[in-house]
C-alpha positions in Angstrom: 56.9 205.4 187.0 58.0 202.4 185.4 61.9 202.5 184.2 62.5 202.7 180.2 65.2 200.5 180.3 63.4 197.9 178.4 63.8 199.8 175.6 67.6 199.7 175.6 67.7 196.1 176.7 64.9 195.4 173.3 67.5 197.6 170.9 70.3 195.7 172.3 68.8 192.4 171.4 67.2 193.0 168.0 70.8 194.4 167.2 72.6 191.5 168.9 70.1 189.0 167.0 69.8 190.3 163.6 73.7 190.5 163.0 75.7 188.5 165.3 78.9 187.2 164.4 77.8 183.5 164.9 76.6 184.0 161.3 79.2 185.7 160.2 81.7 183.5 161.4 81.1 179.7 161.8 78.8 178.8 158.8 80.8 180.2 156.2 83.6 178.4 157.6 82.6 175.2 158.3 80.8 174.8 155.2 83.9 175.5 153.2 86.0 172.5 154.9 88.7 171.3 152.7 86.6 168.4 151.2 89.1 167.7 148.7 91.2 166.5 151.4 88.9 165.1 153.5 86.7 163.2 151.0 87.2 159.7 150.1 91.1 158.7 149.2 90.4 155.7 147.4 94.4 155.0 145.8 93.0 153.5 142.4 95.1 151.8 139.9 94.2 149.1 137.5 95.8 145.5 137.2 98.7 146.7 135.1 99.6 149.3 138.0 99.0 147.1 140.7 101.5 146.2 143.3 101.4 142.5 141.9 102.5 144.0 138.5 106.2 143.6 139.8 108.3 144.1 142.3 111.9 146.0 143.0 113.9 147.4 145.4 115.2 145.2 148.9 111.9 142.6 148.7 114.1 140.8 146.3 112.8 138.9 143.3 113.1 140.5 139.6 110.5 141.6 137.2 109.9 145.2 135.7 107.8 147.3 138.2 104.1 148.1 137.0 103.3 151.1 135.3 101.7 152.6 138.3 103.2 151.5 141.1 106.5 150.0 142.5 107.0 148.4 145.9 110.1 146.9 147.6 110.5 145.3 150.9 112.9 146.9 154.1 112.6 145.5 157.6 108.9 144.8 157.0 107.7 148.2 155.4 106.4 148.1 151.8 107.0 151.5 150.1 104.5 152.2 146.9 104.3 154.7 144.5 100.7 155.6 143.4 99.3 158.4 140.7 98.2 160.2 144.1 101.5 160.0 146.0 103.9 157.8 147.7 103.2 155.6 150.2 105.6 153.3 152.9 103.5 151.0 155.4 100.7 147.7 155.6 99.5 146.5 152.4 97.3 143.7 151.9 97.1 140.3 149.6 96.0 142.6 146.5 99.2 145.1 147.1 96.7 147.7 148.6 97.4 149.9 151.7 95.7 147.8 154.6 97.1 148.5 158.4 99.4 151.0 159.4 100.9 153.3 156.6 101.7 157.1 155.7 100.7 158.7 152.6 102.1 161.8 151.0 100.2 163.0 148.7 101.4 164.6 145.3 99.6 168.3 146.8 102.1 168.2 149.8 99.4 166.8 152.7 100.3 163.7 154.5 98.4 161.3 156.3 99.7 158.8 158.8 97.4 156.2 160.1 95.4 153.0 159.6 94.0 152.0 156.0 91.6 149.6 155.1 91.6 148.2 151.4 93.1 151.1 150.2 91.3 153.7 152.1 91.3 155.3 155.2 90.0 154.0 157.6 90.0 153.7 162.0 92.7 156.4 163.7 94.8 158.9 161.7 96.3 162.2 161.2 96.0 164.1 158.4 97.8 167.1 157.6 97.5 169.9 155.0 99.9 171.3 152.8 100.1 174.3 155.2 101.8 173.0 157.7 98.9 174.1 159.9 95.7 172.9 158.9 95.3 169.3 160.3 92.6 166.6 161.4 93.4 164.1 163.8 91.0 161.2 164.6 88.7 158.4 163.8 88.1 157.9 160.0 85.8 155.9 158.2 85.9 155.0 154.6 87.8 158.1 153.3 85.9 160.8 156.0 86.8 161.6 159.3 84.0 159.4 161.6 84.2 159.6 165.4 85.9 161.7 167.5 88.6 163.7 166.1 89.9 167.4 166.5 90.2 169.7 163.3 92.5 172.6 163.4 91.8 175.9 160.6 94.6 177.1 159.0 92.9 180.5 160.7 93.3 179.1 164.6 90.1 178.0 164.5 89.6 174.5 166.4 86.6 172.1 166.4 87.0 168.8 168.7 84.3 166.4 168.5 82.2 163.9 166.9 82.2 163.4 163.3 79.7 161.4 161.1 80.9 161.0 157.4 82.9 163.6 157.3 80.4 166.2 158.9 80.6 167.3 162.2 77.8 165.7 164.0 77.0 164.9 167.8 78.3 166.7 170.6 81.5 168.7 169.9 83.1 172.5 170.6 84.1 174.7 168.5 86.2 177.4 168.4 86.9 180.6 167.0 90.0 182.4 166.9 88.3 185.3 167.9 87.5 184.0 171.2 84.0 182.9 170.7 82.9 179.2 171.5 80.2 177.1 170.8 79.4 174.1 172.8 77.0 171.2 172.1 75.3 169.5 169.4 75.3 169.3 165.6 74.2 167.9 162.8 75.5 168.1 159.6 78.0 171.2 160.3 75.2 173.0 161.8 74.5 174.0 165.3 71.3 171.7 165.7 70.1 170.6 169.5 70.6 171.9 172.5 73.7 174.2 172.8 76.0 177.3 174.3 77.6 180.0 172.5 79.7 182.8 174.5 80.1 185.8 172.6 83.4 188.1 172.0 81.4 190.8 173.9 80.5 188.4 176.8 76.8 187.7 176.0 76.0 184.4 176.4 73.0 182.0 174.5 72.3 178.7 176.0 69.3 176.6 174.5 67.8 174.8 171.4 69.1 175.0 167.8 67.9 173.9 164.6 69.8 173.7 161.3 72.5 176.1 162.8 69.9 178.6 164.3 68.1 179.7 167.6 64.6 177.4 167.9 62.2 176.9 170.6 63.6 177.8 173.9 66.9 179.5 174.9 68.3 182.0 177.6 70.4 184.6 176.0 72.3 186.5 178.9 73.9 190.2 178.4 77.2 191.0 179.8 75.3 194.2 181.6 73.4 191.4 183.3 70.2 191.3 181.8 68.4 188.2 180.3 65.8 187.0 178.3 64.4 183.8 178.1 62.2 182.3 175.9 60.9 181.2 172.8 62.6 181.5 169.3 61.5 180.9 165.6 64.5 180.7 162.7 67.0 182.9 164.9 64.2 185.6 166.1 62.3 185.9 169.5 59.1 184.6 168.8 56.4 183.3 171.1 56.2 183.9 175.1 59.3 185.4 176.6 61.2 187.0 179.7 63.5 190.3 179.7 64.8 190.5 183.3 66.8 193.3 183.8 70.4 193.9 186.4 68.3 196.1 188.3 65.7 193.2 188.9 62.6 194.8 186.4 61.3 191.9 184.6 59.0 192.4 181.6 56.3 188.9 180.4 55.9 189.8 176.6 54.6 188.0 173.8 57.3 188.8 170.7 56.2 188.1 166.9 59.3 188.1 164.6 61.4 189.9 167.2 59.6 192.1 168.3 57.7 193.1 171.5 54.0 193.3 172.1 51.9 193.5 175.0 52.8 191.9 178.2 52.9 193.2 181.8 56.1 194.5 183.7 57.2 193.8 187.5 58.9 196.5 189.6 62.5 195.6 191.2 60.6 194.4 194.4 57.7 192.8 192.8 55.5 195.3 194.8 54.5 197.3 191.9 53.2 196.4 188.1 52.4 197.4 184.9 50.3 196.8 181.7 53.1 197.4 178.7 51.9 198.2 175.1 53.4 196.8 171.9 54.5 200.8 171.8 56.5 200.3 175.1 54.0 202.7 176.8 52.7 201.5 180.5 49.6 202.1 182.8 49.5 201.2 186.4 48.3 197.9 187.3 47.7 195.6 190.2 50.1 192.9 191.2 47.1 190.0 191.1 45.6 191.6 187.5 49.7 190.9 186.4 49.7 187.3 188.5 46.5 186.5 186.0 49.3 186.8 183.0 52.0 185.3 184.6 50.1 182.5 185.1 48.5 182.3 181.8 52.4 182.2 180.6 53.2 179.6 182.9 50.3 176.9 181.6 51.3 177.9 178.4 55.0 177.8 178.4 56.7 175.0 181.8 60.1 176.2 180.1 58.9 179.8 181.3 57.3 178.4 184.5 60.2 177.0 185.9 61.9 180.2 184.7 59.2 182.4 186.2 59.3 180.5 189.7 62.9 181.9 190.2 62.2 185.1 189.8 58.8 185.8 191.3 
């Protein structure tokens, strides 16, 4: 008699699936980024407050500085204080920060890199008023663009591409709790093909769409079983695979989740079943299962190619 170990393994999945802490974890987080900080740093200050206003300090020259702003000269460095902070590097013809220059902003962050007409702009570090929260990268106009590494104030790291000030492209994330996610996004989301490792050791590796499982993925158990298949807004849905450690291996078509008919393989392949959305089985023969494996295979060459290991 067939084993009812598929039950366990479906439990395990629908319980795995339905509350992991991917969720929990990474979306709430990365959609609460310190934009305020990140955003665009445009240093604005009208003609009375601009650096032409006046100048003081070692540049020499008189003239009252300008309401907004002051600058004066030492070995090359201009140093300029604007509504938003004070700033000592590069400036340009208009008396904006243009080149190499640190800004410390009035809230306590700093950042220390290359400007562009006032804004930031090519390879910098910015750090947070904590001490401990910090992005370090490309920038471009006012967001970090490129590659660049951001470090939570919480220990949790993401090194990757940016794309105005989103994480987007191929990057890895991780979580202070030991989980990891590794491949693409777009727009803060897991979105393309990608692998996240569990705390308890399970494993997905496939497709992901708007920062959930779509179309086909492998999702392996630390027990050793696996299912592959297909998936529909974070559920199993479509044509799949449970292979268990002992070597079973269940063909099932799922529907939000959930298991229906399929047929079921023995350890040794030398013995099948007909399985019932109820998880009941009859006796079959191995060519009446072939038939369905088959069936799966036209249906489904992610499955195929799966199937071909296996059987």
């Amino acid at each position: 008699m067939a084993s009812t170990g598929f039950q366990d393994g479906d439990k395990t999945l629908r319980k795995s699936s339905s509350g992991f802490s991917r969720t929990s974890l990474s979306e709430a987080r990365i959609d609460t980024m310190p934009k305020s900080l990140l955003g665009s740093r445009s240093l604005l200050f009208d003609d009375s407050a601009s650096l032409e206003s006046g100048i003081s300090g070692n540049g020499g020259g008189g003239g009252n500085p300008g309401a907004g702003g002051s600058y004066g000269r030492s070995s090359g460095t201009i140093q300029t204080v604007f509504p938003q902070g004070k700033y000592s590097g590069m400036v340009n013809h208009a008396g904006k920060p243009n080149g190499r220059g640190v800004m410390r902003f009035n809230d306590g962050s700093v950042y220390d890199g290359e400007w562009q007409n006032s804004v930031m702009d090519g390879e910098g570090v910015c750090t947070y008023a904590d001490g401990v929260t910090e992005y370090k990268g490309m920038w471009k106009s006012g967001n970090p663009h490129g590659s660049g590494c951001f470090v939570y104030s919480n220990g949790d790291r993401y090194d990757g591409e940016w794309k105005n000030g989103k994480m987007d492209g191929r990057g890895v994330y991780s979580f202070q709790n030991s989980e990891i996610y590794d491949g693409e996004w777009r727009l803060n989301k897991h979105h393309g093909h990608g692998r996240f490792t569990y705390k308890s050791g399970n494993i997905y590796d496939g497709q992901w769409r708007c920062g959930k499982r779509e179309e086909n993925g492998i999702f392996k158990y630390a027990n050793g079983d696996e299912f592959a298949g297909e998936y529909c807004d974070d559920k199993r849905d479509g044509l799949g695979v449970y292979r268990r450690a002992n070597g079973e291996l269940d063909i099932k078509v799922y529907s939000d989740d959930c298991p229906s008919e399929g047929v079921r393989y023995s350890g040794d392949r030398k013995k099948a079943w007909n399985v019932k959305s109820d998880s009941t089985c009859t006796v079959t023969t191995i060519k009446e299962a072939e038939v369905f494996r088959e069936n799966t295979s036209i249906i489904s060459p992610f499955l195929a190619h799966y199937l071909d290991k296996y059987i």
